[in-house]
N, C-alpha and C positions, 0 to 999 in steps of 0.2 A: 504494500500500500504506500502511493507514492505520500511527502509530507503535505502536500495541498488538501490532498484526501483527506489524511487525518485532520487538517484544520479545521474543513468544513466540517467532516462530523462531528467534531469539537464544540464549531458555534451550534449545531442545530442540535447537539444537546444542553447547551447552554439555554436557549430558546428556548428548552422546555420547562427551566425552573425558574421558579419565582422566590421571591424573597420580599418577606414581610416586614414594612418599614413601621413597627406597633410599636413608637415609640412617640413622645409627648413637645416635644420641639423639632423645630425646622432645622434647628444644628444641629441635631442628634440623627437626625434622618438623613442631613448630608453627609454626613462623617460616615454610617456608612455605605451610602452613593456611590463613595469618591473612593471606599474602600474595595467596593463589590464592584463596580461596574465594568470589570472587564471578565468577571466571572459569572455572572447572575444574565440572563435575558431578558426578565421583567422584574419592575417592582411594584409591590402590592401596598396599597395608601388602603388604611382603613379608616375605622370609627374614629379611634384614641389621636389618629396626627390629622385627620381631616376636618375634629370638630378642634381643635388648637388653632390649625395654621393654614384651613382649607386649600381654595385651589393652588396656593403657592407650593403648595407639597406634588403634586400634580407638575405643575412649572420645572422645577426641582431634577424630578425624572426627565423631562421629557430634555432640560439642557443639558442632560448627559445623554444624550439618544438612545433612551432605552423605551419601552414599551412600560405604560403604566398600569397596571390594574385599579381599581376603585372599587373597592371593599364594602359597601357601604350598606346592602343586606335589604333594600327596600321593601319596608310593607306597612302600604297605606292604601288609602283609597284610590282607587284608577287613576283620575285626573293628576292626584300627587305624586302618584308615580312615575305617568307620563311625561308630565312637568318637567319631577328631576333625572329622568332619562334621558331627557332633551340636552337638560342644562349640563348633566355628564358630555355626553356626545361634542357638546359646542367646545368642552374643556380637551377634546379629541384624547381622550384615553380609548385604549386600546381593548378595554372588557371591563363588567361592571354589572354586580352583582344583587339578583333582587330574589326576595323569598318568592319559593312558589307557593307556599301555604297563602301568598295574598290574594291568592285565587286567578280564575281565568281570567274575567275583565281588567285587572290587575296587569295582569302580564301582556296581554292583548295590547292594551293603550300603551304597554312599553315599548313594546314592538314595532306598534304603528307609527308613534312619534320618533322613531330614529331609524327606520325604512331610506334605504338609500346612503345610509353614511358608512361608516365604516366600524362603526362601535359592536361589539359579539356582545350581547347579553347573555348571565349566566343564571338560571335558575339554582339556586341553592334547596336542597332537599332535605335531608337530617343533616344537622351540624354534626361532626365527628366528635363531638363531648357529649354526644346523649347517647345513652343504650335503652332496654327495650321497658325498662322502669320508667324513664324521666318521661318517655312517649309515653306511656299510661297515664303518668302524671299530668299531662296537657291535653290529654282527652284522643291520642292518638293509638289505633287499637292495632296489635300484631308486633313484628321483630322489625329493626331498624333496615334491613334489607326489603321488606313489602311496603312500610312506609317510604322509602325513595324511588321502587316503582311504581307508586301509584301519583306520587308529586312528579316524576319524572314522567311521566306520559301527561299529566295535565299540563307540562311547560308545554312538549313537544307538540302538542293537541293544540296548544295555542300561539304556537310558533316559534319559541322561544328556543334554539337548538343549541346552546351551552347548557350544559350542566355542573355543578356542585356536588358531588359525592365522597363520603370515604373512600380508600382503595377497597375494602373489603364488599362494594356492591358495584364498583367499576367494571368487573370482567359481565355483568348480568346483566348491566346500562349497554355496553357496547355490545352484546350478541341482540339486545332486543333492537336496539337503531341503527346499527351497524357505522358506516363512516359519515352518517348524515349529522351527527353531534359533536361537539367538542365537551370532552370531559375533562373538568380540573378537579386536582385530589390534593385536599390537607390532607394532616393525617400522617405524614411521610415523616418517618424517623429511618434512618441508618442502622443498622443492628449494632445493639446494647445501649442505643440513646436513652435520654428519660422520655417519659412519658406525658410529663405536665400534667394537665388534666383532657389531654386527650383520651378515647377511650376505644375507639376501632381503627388502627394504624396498621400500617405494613411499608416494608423498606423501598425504597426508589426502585430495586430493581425489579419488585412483583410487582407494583405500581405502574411498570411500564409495559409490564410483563398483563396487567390484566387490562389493561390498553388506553392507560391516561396519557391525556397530550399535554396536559402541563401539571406539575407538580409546584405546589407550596409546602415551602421549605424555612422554617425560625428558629426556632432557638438549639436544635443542633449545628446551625451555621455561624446565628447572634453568641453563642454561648460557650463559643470552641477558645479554644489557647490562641489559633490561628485563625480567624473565619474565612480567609481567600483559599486558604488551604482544605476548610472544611468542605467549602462551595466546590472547589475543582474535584474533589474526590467523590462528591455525588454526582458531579458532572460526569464523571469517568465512570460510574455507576449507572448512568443514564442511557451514557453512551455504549456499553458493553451490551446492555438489554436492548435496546434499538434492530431491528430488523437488519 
């Protein structure tokens, strides 16, 4: 394999991870930016730096030209949704993230209002910290694998062809819709990481192996001795599982 080869597969497994900027200031989230960015593909803006330091965390990303994610989990009424699917979109991040539990009309109006731009809507379906108790707890009835297919056909049903799953219902997502979805998977720890309060994980390479296209990747990366060192090693992990 000549070495251009191995670069490109290098980047396009880079591409496939993301990394979580779940940190509380704009300096914090630059540092590491300017740390990561020539190992990470995307980075993921969530709740915690977007209600701090909004679109300028977005800004941020995008003048290190990398691909932004936007975290942000919507679930409101249609119009509101719409809204800030719009307002996402105009901000040109790259994927952005709405519950599918807001229902059909919900997602429908997301869809509608950013038709023709370049934005991937992701339906989020069980978050990976809940298992099959905490879904009883909120009224949601069976194991965490039947609850994301049944959110996971109302995204699809209603156009929405991102999805949000654990690895552990990723290989069931992609035999039921085959290559018409993009799946992203938290969840992704490295064998012997901690667990945080994640609760249904599996390592980058079954992850890709059970056919996610992008992996979210934190505090095995945020939390290493090294973190570029951490990121390149699941990059090369990414890379070995890759077809």
């Amino acid at each position: 394999m000549s070495a251009r080869t191995v670069s490109a597969r290098l980047e396009s497994a880079r591409a496939r991870l993301a990394f979580p900027l779940d940190l509380s200031t704009l300096a914090e989230a630059e540092h590491y930016l300017d740390l990561l960015v020539d190992h990470v593909g995307v980075f993921k803006v969530g709740l915690e730096l977007f209600s701090a330091e909004g679109p300028a965390a977005v800004r941020a990303v995008h003048a290190r030209k990398r691909a932004c994610f936007l975290d942000l989990k919507l679930h409101d009424i249609p119009a509101t949704v719409a809204h800030a699917a719009k307002a996402a979109e105009k901000l040109g991040v790259a994927y952005l993230t709405l519950h599918a539990a807001a229902g059909a009309d919900a997602m429908r109006a997301a869809r509608e209002a950013t038709l023709g731009g370049g934005l991937q809507l992701l339906a989020v379906t069980v978050l990976t910290s809940m298992d099959a108790g905490q879904l009883a707890g909120v009224g949601m009835r069976g194991e965490p694998a039947e609850a994301a297919t049944r959110l996971a056909d109302l995204a699809v049903t209603n156009g929405v062809r991102g999805l949000v799953c654990s690895p552990l219902e990723c290989a069931a997502l992609r035999a039921r819709f085959g290559h018409t979805v993009v799946l992203v998977t938290p969840g992704v720890r490295p064998a012997g990481a901690q667990l945080g309060d994640q609760r249904r994980v599996a390592t980058p390479a079954a992850a890709i192996a059970a056919g996610a296209d992008l992996l979210v990747v934190g505090r095995p990366i945020r939390d290493a001795r090294d973190p570029r060192a951490a990121a390149e090693q699941i990059v090369s992990e990414i890379d070995r599982a890759l077809p």
